[in-house]
TORFILO-372218 format. One line per field, with one value per residue (C-alpha): residue in three letters; z, y, x; residue number from 1. Coordinates in steps of 0.2 Angstrom, whole numbers, plus 5000, padded with zeros to 4 digits. Layout:
<rs>
r = [ALA, ...]
w = [Z, ...]
v = [Y, ...]
u = [X, ...]
k = [NUM, ...]
</rs>
This chain:
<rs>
r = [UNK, UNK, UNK, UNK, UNK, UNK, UNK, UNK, UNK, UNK, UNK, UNK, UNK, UNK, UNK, UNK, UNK, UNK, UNK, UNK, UNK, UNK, UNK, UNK, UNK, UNK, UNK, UNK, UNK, UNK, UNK, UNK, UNK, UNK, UNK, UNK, UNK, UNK, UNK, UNK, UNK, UNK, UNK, UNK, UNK, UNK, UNK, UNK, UNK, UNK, UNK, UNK, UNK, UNK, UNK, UNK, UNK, UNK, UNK, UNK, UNK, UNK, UNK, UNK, UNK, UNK, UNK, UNK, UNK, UNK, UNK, UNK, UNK, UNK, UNK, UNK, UNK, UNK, UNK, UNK, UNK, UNK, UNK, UNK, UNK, UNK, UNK, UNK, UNK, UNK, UNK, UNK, UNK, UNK, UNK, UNK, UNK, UNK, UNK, UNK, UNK, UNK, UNK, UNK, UNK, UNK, UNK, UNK, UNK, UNK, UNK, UNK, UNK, UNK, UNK, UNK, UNK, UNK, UNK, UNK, UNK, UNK, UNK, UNK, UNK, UNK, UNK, UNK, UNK, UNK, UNK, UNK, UNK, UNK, UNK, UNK, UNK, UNK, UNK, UNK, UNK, UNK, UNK, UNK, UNK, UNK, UNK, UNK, UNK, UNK, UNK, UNK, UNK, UNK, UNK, UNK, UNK, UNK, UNK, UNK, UNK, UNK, UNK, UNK, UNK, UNK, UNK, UNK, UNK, UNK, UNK, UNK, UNK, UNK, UNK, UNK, UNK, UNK, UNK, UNK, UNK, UNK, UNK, UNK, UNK, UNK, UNK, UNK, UNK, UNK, UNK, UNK, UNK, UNK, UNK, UNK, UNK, UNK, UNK, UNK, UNK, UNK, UNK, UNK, UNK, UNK, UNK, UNK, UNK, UNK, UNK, UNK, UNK, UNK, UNK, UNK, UNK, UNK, UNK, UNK, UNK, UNK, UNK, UNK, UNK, UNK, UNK, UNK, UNK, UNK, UNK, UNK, UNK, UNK, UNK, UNK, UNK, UNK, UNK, UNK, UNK, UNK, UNK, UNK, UNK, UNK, UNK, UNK, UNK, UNK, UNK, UNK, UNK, UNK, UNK, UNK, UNK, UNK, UNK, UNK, UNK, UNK, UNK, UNK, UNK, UNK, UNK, UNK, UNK, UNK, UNK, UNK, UNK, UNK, UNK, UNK, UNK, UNK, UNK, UNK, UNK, UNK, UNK, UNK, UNK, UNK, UNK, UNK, UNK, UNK, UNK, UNK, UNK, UNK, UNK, UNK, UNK, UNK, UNK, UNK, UNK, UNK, UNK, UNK, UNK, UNK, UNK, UNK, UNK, UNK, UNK, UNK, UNK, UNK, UNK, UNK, UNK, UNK, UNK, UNK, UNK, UNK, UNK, UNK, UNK, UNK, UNK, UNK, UNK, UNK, UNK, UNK, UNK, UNK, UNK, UNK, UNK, UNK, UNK, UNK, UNK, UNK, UNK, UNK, UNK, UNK, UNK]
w = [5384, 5371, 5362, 5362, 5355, 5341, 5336, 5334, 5324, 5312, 5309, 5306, 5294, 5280, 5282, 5283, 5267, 5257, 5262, 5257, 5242, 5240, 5243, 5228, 5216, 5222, 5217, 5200, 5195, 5200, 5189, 5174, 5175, 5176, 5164, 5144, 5137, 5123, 5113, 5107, 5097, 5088, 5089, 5082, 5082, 5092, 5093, 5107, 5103, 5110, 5126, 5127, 5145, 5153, 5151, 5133, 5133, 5142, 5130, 5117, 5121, 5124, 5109, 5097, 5106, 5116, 5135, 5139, 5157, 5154, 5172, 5179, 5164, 5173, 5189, 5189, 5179, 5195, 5209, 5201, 5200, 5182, 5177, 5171, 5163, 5150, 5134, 5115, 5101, 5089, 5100, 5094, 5107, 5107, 5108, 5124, 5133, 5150, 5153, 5166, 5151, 5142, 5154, 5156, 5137, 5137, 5151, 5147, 5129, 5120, 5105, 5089, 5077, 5059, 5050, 5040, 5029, 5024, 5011, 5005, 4993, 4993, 4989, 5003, 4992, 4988, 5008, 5013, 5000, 5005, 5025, 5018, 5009, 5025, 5034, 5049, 5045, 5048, 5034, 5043, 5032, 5016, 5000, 5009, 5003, 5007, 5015, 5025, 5031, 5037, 5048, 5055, 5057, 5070, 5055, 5055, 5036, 5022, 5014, 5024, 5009, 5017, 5031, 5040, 5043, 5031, 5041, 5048, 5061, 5070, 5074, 5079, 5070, 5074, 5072, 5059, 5047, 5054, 5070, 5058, 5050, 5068, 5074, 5059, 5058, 5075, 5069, 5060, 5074, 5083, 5069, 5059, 5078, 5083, 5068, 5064, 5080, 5078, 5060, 5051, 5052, 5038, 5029, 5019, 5027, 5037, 5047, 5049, 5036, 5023, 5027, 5024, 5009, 5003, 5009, 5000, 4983, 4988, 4992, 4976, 4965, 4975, 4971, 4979, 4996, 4999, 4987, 4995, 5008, 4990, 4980, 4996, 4995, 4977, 4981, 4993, 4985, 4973, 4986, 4992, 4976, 4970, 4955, 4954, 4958, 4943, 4949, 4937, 4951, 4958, 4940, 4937, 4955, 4948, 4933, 4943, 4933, 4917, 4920, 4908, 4913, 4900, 4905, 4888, 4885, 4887, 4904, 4910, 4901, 4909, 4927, 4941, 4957, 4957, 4943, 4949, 4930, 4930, 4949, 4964, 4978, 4983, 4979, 4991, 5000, 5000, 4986, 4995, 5011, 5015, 5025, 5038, 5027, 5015, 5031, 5039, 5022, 5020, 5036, 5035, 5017, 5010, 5009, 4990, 4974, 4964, 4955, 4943, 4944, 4932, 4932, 4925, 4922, 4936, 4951, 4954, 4948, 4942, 4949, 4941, 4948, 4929, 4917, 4900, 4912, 4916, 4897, 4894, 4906, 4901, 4882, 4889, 4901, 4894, 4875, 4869, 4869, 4874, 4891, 4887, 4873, 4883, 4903, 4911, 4925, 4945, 4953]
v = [5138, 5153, 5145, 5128, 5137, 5146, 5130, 5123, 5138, 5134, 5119, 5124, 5135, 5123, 5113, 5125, 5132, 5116, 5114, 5131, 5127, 5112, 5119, 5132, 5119, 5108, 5124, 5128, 5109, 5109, 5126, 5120, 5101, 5107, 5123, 5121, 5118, 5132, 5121, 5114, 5129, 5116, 5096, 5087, 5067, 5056, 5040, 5028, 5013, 4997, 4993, 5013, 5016, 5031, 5039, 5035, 5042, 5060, 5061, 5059, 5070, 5085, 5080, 5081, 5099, 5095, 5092, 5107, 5098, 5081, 5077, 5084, 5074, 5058, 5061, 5066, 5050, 5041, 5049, 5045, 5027, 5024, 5023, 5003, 5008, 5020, 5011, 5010, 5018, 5034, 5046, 5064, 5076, 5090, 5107, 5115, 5103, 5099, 5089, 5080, 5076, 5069, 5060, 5054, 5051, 5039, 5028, 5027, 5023, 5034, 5030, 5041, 5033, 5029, 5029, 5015, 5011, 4993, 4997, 4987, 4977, 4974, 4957, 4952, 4953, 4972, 4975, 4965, 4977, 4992, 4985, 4982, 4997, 5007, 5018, 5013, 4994, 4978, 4966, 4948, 4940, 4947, 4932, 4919, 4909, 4913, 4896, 4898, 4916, 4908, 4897, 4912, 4920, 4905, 4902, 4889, 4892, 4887, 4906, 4921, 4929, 4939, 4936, 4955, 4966, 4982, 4998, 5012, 5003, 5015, 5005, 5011, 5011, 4994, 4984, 4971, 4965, 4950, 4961, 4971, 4958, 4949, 4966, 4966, 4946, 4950, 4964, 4954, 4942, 4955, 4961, 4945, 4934, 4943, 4948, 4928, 4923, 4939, 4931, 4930, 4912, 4898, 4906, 4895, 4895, 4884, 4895, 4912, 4908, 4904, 4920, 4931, 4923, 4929, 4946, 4946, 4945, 4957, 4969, 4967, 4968, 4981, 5000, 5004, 5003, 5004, 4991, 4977, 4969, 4965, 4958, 4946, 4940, 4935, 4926, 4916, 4914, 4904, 4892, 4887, 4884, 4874, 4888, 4894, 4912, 4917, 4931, 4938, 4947, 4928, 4922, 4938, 4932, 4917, 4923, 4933, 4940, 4936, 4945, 4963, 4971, 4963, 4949, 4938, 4921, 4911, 4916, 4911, 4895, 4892, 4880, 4887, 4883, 4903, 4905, 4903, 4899, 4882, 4878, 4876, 4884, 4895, 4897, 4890, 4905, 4924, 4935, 4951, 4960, 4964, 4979, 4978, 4984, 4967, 4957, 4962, 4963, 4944, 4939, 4951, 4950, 4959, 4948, 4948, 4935, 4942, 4929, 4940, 4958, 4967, 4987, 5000, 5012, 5025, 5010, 5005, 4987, 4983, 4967, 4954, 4938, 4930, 4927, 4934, 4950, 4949, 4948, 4962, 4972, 4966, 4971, 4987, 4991, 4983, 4980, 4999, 5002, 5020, 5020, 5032, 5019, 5005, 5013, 4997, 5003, 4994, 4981]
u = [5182, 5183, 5198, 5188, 5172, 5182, 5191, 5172, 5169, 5181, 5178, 5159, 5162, 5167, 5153, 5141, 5150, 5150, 5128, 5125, 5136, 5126, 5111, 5115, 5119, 5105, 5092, 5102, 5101, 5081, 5079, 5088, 5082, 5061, 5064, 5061, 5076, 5085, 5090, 5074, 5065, 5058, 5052, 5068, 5069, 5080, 5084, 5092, 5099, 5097, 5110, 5111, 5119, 5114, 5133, 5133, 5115, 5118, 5134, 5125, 5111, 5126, 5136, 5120, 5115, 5100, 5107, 5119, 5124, 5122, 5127, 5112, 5103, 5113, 5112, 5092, 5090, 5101, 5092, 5076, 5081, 5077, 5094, 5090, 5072, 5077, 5069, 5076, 5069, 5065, 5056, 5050, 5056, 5045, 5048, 5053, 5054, 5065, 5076, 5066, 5052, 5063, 5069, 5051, 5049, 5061, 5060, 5038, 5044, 5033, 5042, 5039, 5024, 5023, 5006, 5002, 4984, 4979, 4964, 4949, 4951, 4968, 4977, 4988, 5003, 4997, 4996, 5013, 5021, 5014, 5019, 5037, 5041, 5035, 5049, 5058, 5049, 5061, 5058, 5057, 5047, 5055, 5056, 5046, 5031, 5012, 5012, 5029, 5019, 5003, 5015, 5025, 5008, 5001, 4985, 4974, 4975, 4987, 4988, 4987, 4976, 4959, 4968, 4969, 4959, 4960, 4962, 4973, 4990, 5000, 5021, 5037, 5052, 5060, 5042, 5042, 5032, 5027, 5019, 5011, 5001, 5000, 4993, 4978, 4974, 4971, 4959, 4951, 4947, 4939, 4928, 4923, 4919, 4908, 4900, 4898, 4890, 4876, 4874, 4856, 4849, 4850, 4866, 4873, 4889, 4897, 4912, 4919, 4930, 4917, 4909, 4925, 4929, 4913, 4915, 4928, 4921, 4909, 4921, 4928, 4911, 4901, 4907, 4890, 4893, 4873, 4871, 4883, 4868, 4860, 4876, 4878, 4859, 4862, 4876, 4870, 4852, 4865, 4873, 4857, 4850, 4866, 4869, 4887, 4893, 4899, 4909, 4923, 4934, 4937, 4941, 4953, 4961, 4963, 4973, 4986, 4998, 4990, 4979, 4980, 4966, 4954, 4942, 4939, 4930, 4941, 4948, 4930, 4929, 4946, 4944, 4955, 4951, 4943, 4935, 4916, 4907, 4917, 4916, 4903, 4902, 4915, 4933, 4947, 4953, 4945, 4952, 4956, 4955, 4937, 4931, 4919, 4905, 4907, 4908, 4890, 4883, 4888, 4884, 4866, 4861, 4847, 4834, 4828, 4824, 4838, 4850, 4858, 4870, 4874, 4885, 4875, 4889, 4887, 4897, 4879, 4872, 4855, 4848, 4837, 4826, 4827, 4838, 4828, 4828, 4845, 4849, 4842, 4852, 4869, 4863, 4856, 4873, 4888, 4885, 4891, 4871, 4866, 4860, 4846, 4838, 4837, 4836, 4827, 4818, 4824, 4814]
k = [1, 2, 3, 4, 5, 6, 7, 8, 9, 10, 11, 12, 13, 14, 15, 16, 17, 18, 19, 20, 21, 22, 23, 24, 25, 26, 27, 28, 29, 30, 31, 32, 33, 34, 35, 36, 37, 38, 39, 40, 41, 42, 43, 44, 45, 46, 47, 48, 49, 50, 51, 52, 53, 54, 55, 56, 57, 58, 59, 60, 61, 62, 63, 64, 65, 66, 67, 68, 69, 70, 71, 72, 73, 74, 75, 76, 77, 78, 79, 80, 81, 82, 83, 84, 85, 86, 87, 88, 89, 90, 91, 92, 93, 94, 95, 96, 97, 98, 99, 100, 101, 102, 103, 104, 105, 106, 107, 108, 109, 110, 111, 112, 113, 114, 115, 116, 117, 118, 119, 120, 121, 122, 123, 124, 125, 126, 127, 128, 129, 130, 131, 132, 133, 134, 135, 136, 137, 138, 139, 140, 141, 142, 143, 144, 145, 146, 147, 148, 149, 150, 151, 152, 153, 154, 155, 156, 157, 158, 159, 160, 161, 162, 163, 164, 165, 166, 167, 168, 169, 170, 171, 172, 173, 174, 175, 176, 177, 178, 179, 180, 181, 182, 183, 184, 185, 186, 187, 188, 189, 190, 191, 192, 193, 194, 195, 196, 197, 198, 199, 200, 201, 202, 203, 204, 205, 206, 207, 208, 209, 210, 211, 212, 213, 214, 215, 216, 217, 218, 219, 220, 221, 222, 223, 224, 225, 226, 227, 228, 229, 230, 231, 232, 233, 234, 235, 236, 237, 238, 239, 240, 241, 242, 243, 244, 245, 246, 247, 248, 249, 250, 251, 252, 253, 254, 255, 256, 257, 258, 259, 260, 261, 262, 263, 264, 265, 266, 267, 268, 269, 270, 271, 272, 273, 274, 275, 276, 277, 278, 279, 280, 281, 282, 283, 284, 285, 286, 287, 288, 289, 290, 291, 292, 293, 294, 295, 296, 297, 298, 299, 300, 301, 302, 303, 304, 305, 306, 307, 308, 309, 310, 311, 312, 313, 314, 315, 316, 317, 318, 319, 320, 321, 322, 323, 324, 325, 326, 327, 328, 329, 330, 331, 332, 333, 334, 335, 336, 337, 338, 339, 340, 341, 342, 343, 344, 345, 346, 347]
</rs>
């Protein structure tokens, strides 16, 4: 019976050997997995890419000095069971971090973010540049035609022109283009529908479209933002009286690059389809991105008798209901006269 119980023993004694072993190893891996990591003094960038195993991963993690036990990082990442849900991408990895936050980084995708601002007043050709020279951006829609980039964007338009909204996008590396502007027409949507269905009554207007397209020529002639609810009433004062708009940033629009910088008289006597002193109405498609300002203001005028605008010199306009009045101001304002001499006093 002794010799039996000692034979036991022996046999015992490895296994209990190899748990308390395990046991040890189990306790080193949980202090090292769920303590900050050495290696990261400071936030660094790293970047999986896409069909990354989880070997190739932990490798990679050790060989570029961030893991120093990349088994661990594999086999937290096994037992865990999110071997298959680790995401691609360019993540930030903060400093201090463990092993087990990045390991959480990763498979949530927080993916590092780029910063990119669409401003007012911008042509769409200004703001696909500016979306294509963007780091880490992949350029889908790079040499095609407006019209080939109003199909790719799903628009119920010809030309994608006016058609975003201007403002500030965060994206991953990776994003494209073409999800960058699908990102801000849907902006767009979500600022100018509502907007058109809590609309002053008796605009003449007959869709969202034809309101943006005038926002957008008041976001390119009001410098005043206070003053934009008055630009938009003269304008459409005009379409309900059958006058034309008469609006030089639309014939300058219409010029493209022709256009030096100098607006003369025979760029106005000129007939494009944008140049307002030769058609009715408004032109075919806006002329730049409007902010949300121009939009209310166009779909909430200011209710006045004003036909005519003019700058006065300090990005403010002086407005007139008559044309001997607004003679005067033009001479007053933009004829080389000293404002002092001929200061015409507001409505």
């Amino acid at each position: 019976m002794a010799r039996s119980l000692s034979v036991r023993n022996r046999l015992l004694l490895p296994a209990v050997l190899l748990l308390i072993f395990a046991l040890l190893a189990l306790a080193l891996a949980q202090q090292y997995l769920y303590r900050p990591l050495p290696t990261l003094p400071a936030e660094r960038v790293f970047e999986i890419e896409p069909g990354t195993p989880l070997a190739r991963l932990s490798r990679e993690l050790h060989d570029q000095g961030i893991v120093e036990y990349p088994f661990l990082f594999n086999l937290l990442a096994r037992f865990s069971g999110v071997e298959q849900s680790i995401r691609q991408g360019e993540y930030e990895l903060p400093a201090g971090a463990t092993p087990a936050e990045l390991l959480t980084l990763f498979v949530t995708g927080q993916t590092r973010q780029y910063r990119l601002t669409l401003i007012e007043g911008w042509t769409f050709a200004q703001a696909l540049l500016e979306i294509q020279s963007s780091e880490g951006i992949e350029r889908q829609l790079l040499g095609m035609t407006p019209e080939a980039i109003a199909q790719e964007m799903n628009l119920d338009v010809t030309v994608p022109e006016g058609m975003i909204f201007p403002d500030t996008y965060f994206y991953a590396a990776g994003d494209s283009d073409l999800q960058l502007l699908l990102r801000a027409n849907a902006r767009l949507r979500e600022i100018l529908d509502p907007e058109w269905e809590s609309r002053s009554a008796d605009l003449p207007l007959a869709s969202p479209y034809e309101a943006l397209i005038l926002a957008s020529i008041v976001e390119k002639e009001a410098a005043n933002r206070e003053q934009r609810g008055l630009i938009s009433g003269v304008f459409l004062h005009r379409l309900q009286l059958g006058m034309r708009l008469q609006s030089d940033p639309t014939v300058i629009y219409g010029l493209g690059s022709r256009f030096d910088g100098d607006l003369r008289s025979a760029d106005l006597a000129e007939t494009t389809p944008y140049n307002t002193y030769r058609i009715n109405g408004l032109p075919p498609t806006p002329i730049a991105l409007a902010g949300l300002d121009s939009i209310r203001a166009s779909l909430h005028p200011t209710a006045s008798e004003y036909l005519y605008f003019v700058g006065d010199n300090d990005g403010s306009h002086y407005f007139s209901e008559t044309l001997e009045e607004h003679n005067a101001a033009v001479d007053c304002y933009q004829r080389n006269r000293e404002t002092a001499d001929c200061l015409l006093p507001q409505n």
